[in-house]
C-alpha positions as CSV (number, residue, x, y, z in Angstrom):
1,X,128.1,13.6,74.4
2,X,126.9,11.2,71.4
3,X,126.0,8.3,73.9
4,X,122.4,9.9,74.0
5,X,122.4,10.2,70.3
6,X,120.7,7.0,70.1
7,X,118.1,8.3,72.4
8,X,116.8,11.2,70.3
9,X,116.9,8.3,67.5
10,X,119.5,8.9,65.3
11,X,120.4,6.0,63.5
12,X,123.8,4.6,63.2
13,X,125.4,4.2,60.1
14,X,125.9,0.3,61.1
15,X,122.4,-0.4,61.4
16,X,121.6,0.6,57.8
17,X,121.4,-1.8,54.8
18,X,124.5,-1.8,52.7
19,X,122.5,-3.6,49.8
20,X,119.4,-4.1,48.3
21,X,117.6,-7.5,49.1
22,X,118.5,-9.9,46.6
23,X,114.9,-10.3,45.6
24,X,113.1,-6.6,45.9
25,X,113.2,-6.3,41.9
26,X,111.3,-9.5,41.7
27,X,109.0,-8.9,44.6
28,X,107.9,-5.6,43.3
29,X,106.9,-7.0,39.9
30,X,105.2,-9.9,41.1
31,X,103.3,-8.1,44.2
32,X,102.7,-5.4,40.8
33,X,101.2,-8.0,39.3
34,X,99.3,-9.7,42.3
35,X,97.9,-6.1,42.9
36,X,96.6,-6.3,39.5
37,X,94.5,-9.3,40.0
38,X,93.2,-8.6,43.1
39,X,92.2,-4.9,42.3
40,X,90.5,-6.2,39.1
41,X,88.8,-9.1,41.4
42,X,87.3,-6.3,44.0
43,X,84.8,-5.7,41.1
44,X,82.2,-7.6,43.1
45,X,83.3,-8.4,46.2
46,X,83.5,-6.5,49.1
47,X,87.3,-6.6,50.9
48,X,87.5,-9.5,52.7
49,X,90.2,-9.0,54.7
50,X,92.3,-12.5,53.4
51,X,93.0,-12.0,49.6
52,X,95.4,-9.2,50.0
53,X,97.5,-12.1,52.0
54,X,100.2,-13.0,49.5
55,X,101.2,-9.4,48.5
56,X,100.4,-8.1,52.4
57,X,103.8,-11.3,53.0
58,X,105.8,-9.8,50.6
59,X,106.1,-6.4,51.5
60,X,106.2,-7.5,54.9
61,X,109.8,-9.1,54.2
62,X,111.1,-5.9,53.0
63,X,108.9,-3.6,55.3
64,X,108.0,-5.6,58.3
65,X,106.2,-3.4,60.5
66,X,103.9,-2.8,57.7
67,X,99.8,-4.3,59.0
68,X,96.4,-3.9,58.4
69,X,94.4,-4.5,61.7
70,X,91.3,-6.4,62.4
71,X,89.7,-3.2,62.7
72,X,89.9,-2.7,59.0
73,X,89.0,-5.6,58.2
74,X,86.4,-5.6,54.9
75,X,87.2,-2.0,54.5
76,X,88.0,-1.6,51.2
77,X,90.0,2.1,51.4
78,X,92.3,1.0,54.3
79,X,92.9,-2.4,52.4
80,X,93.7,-0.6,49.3
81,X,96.0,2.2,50.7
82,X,98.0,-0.2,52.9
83,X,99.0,-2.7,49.8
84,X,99.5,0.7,47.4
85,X,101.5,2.2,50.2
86,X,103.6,-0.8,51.0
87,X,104.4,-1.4,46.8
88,X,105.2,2.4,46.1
89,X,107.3,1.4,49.0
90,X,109.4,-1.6,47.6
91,X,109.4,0.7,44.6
92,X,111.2,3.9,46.2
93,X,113.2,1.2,47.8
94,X,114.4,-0.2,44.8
95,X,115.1,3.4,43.3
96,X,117.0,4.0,46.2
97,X,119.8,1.5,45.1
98,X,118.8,1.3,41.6
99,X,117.7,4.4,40.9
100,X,117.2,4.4,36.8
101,X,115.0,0.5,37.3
102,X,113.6,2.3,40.3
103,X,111.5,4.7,37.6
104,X,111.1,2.5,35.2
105,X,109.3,0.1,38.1
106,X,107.2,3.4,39.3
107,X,106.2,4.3,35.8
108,X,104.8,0.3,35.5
109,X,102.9,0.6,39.1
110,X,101.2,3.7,38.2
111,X,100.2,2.7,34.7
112,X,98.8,-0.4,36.2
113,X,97.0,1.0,39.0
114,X,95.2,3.5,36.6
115,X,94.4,0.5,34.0
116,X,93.3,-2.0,36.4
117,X,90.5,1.4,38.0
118,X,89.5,2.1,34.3
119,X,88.3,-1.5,34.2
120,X,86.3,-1.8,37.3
121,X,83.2,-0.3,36.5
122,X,81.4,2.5,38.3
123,X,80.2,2.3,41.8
124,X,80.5,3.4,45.1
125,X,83.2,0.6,45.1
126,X,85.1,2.2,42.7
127,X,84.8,5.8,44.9
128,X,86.1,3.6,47.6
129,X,89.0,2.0,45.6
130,X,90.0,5.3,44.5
131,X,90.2,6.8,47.7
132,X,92.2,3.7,48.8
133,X,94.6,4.6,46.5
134,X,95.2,8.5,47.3
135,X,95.4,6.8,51.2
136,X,98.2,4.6,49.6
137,X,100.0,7.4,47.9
138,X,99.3,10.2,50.5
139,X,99.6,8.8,53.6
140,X,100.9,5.1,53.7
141,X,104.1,5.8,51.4
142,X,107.8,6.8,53.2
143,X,109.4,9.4,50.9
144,X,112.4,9.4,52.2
145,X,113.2,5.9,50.7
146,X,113.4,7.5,47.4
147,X,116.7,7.8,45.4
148,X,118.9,10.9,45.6
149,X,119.5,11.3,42.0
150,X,118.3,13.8,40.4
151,X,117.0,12.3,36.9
152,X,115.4,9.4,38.2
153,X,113.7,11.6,41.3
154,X,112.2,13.5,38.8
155,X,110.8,11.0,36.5
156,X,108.9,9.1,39.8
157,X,108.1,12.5,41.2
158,X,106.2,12.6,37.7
159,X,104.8,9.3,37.6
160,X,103.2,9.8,41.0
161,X,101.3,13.3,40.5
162,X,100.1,11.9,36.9
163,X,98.1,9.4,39.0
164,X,95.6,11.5,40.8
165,X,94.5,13.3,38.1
166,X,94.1,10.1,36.0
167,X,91.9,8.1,38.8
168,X,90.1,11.2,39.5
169,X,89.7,13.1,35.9
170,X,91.6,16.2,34.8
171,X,90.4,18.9,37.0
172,X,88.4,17.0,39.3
173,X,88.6,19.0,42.9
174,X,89.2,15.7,44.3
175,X,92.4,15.1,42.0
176,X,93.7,18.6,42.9
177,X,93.5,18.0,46.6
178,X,95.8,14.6,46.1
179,X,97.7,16.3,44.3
180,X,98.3,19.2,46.5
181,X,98.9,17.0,49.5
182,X,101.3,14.9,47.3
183,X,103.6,18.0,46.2
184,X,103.6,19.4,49.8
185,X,105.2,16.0,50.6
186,X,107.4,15.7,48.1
187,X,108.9,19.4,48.1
């Protein structure tokens, strides 16, 4: 009877992680900080498909199926939404074993991602950028990595949905949408 339960893909509790990786607090803030540079950087370049590199190899050693395929190569939105999506990753990841640092590392990552787009000034770029983001958010992140408790839930539950609305403006259709599609996820 539970020999086929590895068929329908029910993981065993042996192939879990017992721990978090001894280096997922520093590899969030440094990839944070990567991000940060790099985002600031796409001011006037298009994406190039090779400076995303270093933060693309550290999220790959905590996520390693995560890719970006030649076929999205110099697009900017699929560039963007993979590295945001892969960070908010490491991030739930870390609030999953250290749930109160786990917030405190979502609350920096938004706040960061929102500076660095205030900077970059506007364009069709910056439309593009934005969008990469929601992508990120939306549609790249695993929700299920996020911690159980309650408090800290809550706090990166509120971190996230205060993003759309600050990239796109209070009220913006286009923040409402991301936002919608974020709370139907995350309900």
């Amino acid at each position: 009877m539970f020999r086929d339960l590895a068929q329908l893909g029910v993981k065993s509790s042996t192939s879990e992680k017992k721990s978090m990786s001894p280096t997922l607090r520093s590899d969030v803030y440094t990839t944070i900080d990567q991000c940060k540079a790099w985002l600031a950087g796409m001011r006037g370049q298009t994406g190039d498909g090779v400076s995303y590199a270093p933060m693309l190899n550290t999220i790959k050693k905590h996520f390693p199926n995560t890719t970006i395929g030649l076929e999205a190569l110099g697009q900017i939105e699929v560039e963007v939404g993979v590295i945001v999506g892969g960070i908010t990753n490491m991030v739930l990841e870390m609030s999953k074993w250290e749930a109160l640092a786990g917030g405190m590392a979502m609350r920096t990552w938004v706040n960061t991602l929102v500076n660095v787009y205030a900077t970059i000034p506007q364009s069709s770029k910056k439309e593009r950028i934005a969008r990469g983001i929601v992508l990120g958010i939306n549609q790249k992140t695993e929700y299920s990595l996020m911690t159980k408790e309650f408090a800290a839930r809550i706090q990166i539950i509120s971190c996230l949905k205060s993003l759309c609305p600050k990239i796109f403006g209070t009220g913006s259709e286009e923040g409402r949408q991301a936002e919608a599609m974020l709370s139907s996820k995350l309900i």
